[in-house]
N, C-alpha and C positions, 0 to 999 in steps of 0.2 A: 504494500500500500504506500502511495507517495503523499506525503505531508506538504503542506502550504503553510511555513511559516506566519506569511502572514495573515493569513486568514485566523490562524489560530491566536495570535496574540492581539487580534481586535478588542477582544474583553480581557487583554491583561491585567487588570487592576482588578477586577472578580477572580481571576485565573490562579492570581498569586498570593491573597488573602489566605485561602486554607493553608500554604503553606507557609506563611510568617506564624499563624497562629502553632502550628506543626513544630516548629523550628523555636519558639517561645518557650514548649514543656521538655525540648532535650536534656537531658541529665549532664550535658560537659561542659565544660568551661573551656578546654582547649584540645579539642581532640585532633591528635598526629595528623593522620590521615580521614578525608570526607570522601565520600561515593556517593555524588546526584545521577541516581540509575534511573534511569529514561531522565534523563535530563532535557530534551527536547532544543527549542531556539534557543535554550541557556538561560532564559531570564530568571528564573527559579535559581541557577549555579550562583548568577551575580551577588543574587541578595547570601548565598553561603559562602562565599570570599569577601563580604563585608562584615558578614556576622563571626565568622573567624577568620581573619585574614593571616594569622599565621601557623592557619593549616594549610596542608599540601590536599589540592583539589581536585578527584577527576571525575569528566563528567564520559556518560555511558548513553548511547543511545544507536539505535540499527535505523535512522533515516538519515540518508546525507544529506539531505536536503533540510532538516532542521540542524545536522550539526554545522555545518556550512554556515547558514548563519549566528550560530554560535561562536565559530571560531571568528567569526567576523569583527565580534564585540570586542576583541583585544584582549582577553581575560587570561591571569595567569594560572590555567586551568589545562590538563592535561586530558586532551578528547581520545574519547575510544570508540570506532563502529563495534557494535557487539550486541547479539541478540540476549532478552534478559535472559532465557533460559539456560544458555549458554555459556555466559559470561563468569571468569573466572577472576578473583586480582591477581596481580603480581605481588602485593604485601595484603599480610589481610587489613583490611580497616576500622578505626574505631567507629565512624560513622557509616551505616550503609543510609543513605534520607532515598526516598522514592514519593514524589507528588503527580499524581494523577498518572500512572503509569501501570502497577500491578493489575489491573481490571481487564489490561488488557491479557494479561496471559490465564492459561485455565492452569489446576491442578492447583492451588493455594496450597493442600494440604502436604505437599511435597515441594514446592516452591520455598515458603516460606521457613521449614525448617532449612532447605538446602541455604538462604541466604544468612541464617542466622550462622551457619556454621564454617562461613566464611569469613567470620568478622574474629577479629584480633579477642584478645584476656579482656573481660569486662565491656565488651563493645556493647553499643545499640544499635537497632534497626528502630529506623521511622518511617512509619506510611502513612499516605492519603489518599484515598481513592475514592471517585463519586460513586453513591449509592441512589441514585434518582432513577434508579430503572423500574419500579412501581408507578411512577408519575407521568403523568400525561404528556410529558415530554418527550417517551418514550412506548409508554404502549400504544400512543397514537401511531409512533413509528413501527409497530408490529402489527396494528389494524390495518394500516395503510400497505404495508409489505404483502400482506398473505390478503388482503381485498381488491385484486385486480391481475393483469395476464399477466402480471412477472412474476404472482408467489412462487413460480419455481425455482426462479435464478435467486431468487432473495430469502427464501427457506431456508438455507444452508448457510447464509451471512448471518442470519438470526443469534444475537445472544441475549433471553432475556433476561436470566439471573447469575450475570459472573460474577457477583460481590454477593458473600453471606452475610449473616447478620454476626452482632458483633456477642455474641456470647459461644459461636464456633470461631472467630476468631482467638478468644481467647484460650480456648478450647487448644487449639493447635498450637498457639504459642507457649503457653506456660506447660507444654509437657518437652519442651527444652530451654527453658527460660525460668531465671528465678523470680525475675520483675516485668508483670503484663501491667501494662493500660491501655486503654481501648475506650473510645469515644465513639459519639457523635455529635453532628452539627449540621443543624438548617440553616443554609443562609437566605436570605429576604433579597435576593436580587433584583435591583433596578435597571432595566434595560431598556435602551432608547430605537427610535430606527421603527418602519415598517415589520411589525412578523417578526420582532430581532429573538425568539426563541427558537427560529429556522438557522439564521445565524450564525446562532450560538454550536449547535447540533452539526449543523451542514461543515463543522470542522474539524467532531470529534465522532459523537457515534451512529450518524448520517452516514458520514462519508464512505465504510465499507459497502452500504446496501448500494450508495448511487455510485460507487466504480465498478460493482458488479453488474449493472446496464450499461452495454454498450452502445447500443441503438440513442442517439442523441432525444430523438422524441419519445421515447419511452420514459428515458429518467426524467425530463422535462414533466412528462404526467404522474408520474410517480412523487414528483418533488411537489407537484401543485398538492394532490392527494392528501401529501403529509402539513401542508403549508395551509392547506383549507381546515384542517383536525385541529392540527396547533393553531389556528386564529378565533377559533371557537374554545379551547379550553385556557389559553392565556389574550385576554380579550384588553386591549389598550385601553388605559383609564383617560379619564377628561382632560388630565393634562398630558397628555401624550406618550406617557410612562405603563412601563409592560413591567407584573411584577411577577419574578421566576423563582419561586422557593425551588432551592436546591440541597439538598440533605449530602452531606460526606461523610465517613466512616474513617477514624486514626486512631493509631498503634502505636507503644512506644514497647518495645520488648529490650529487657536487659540480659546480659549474657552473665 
């Protein structure tokens, strides 16, 4: 799948929120080594070379096309292509931080121990990852997928539950971990713009269903479909403002 930097960092001041908040309850003061795994365009990396800047940085992500602009930023952060599943350090690290990134891979409960056990004496893993796939934001996008001639091509893109609830994530963590927390948060998003809940989607969990039509007029009805769903369940207030509760799911597990 190819990523559009820009497109995804439209709403980066929503984007980045959950994780300053994420980054707020870590346990270090100066940890060696940091790992932003899916690091993405890097704006998430920046804000953790400010917030410790005299740790050694790298950031990890399998699209060039968002590290590309990362490495763009000038940051003294050492990039790696590497898929997460895959992905091994060369030292282990105190920090492994992941925002908005694990949702996308399956298997948590094998995932998640593997990264913990990659991390250095007394490390932490943190994550954040959206849990709005209950919301309308999303099961419109599965009404719209399987209600029309492409449910074939777009049945198999479908994922409608890759984040559990957060008392299996605890669950998996603290049976190799001495210290779980584990959260949630709704956020009250204000969004500006025609339909900007299309948007928002059309950069993150849209865009597998509309690469898998190829046919130009097809995804064009496909996109109206889900663009007429979403305009009726997030409906623009008087003053012009679209409000998009979004609920995220974070972990802070200690080694």
């Amino acid at each position: 799948m190819t990523w559009d930097p820009d497109r995804y960092l439209h709403f980066g001041g929503q984007r980045v929120r959950p994780a300053l908040d994420l980054m707020s309850r870590i346990p270090l003061s100066t940890p060696s080594h940091v790992v932003d795994l899916g690091c993405g365009a890097g704006n998430v990396t920046r804000l953790l070379t400010e917030y410790w800047p005299r740790s050694s940085i790298t950031g990890v992500d399998n699209s060039p096309e968002m590290l590309s602009r990362a490495f763009a930023e000038g940051l003294d952060v050492t990039w790696v292509e590497a898929d997460i599943n895959d992905w091994q350090p060369e030292i282990p690290p105190d920090l492994i931080f992941s925002n908005a990134a694990l949702h996308w891979c399956d298997n948590h409960e094998t995932l998640l121990p593997g990264l913990i056990a990659l991390l250095g004496a007394q490390g932490v893993l943190a994550v954040q990852m959206p849990r709005n796939h209950e919301a309308p934001s999303h099961v419109c996008m599965t009404e719209a997928a399987m209600d029309g001639p492409w449910h074939s091509k777009l049945k198999p893109v479908l994922r409608p539950g890759p984040v559990a609830n957060p008392e299996k994530y605890y669950e998996i963590l603290s049976s190799c971990c001495w210290k779980v927390d584990v959260w949630e948060s709704e956020y009250l998003q204000v969004l500006d713009g025609e339909n900007p809940v299309v948007e928002w989607t059309s950069s993150t969990a849209l865009k597998p269903l509309l690469d898998a039509l190829d046919d130009e007029t097809e995804r064009a009805a496909f996109e109206q479909a889900y663009s007429d769903r979403i305009a009726r369940a997030y409906p623009m207030l008087a003053n012009g403002k679209t409000l998009f509760p979004f609920r995220r799911i974070f972990m802070i597990a200690q080694t």
